[in-house]
C-alpha positions in Angstrom: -34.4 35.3 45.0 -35.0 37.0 48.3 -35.3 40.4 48.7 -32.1 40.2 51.4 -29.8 37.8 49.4 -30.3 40.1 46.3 -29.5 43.3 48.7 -26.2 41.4 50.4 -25.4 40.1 46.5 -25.3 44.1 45.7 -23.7 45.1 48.4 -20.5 42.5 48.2 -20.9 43.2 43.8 -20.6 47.3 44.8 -17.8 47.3 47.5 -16.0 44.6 44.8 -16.3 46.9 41.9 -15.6 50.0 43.8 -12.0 48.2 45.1 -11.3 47.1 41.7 -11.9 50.6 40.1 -9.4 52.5 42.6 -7.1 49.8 41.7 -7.2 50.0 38.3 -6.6 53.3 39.2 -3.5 53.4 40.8 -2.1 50.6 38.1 -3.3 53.4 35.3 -1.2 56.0 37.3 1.6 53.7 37.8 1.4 53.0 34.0 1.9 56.5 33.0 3.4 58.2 35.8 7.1 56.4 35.3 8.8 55.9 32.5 8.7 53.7 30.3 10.8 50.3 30.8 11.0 51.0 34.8 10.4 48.3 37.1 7.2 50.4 38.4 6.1 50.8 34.9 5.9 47.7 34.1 4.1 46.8 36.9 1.5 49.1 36.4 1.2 48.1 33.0 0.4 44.4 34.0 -1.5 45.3 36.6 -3.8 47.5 34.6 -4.2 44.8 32.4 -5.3 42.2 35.2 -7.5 44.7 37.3 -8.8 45.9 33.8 -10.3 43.1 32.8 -11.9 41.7 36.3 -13.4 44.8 36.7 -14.6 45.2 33.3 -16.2 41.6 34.0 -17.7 42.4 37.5 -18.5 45.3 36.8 -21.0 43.4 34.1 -22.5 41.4 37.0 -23.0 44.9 39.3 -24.8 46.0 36.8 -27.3 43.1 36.5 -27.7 42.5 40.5 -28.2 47.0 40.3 -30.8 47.2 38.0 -32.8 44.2 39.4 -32.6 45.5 43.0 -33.6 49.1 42.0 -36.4 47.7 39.9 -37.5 45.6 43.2 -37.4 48.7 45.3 -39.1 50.6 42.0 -36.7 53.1 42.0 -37.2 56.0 39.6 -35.1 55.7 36.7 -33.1 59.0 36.8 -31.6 57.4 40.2 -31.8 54.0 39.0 -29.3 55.5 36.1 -26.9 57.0 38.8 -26.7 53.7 40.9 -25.4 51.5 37.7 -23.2 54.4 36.4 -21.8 54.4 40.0 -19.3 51.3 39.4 -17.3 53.3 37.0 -16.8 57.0 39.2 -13.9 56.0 41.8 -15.7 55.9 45.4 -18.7 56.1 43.4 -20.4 52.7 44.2 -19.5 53.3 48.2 -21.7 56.3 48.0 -24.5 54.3 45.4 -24.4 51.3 48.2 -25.2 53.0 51.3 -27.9 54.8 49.1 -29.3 51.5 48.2 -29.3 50.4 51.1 -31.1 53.6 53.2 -34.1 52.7 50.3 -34.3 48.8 50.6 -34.8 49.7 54.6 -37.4 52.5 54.0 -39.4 50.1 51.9 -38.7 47.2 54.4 -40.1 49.5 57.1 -42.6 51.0 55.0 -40.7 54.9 55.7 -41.2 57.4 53.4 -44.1 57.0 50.6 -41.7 57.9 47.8 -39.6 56.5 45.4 -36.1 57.3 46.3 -36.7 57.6 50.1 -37.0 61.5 49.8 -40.1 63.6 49.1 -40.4 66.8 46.7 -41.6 69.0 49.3 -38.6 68.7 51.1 -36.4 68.7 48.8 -35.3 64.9 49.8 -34.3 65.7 52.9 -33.8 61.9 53.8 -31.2 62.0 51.2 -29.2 64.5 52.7 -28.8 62.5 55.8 -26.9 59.8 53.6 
């Protein structure tokens, strides 16, 4: 697969499973927030079920396109970690995705000569810009 379809296949997998997490959520809040037999209870309580599950299966898949993108771009496996754990912190695969991305364009351009798009010295001062 090409280096670009694998990076767009991330990047629609990450913003799916980050969606699906805040919805889950809500559903979880509207679940347990109301009591129980309401109209909004029962809602939330199907719709945890639903968004439940499709996440718990998509998030499967973000976890297989992750790993082999971070292996492509040899990402050390501290951050490689961080990146498939990021699918289950709310907003966490927003922040994971524009991360990914910043390091598949370093490497594309051939910036920065380390790993994770950041050097020791520095402290990974191309990090902090993300």
């Amino acid at each position: 697969m090409k280096p670009s379809v694998l990076l767009t296949f991330y990047r629609v997998m990450a913003y799916v499973t980050a969606v699906l997490l805040i919805g889950l959520c809500v559903s979880v809040v509207l679940k347990y927030g109301w009591p129980d037999g309401s109209t909004i209870q029962q809602s939330g309580e199907a719709w945890t079920t639903t968004i439940g599950i499709a996440h718990g299966w998509l998030y499967m898949l973000y976890l297989v396109v992750a790993f082999f993108l971070t292996r492509m771009l040899r990402i050390e496996i501290g951050h490689m970690l961080l990146v498939l754990l990021a699918g289950t912190v709310p907003f966490g695969a927003f922040f994971a995705e524009r991360k990914v991305v910043r390091w598949f364009h370093d490497r594309q351009h051939g910036a920065g000569s380390s790993n994770t798009g950041g050097n020791a010295a520095t402290g990974g001062a191309r990090s902090a810009r993300s």
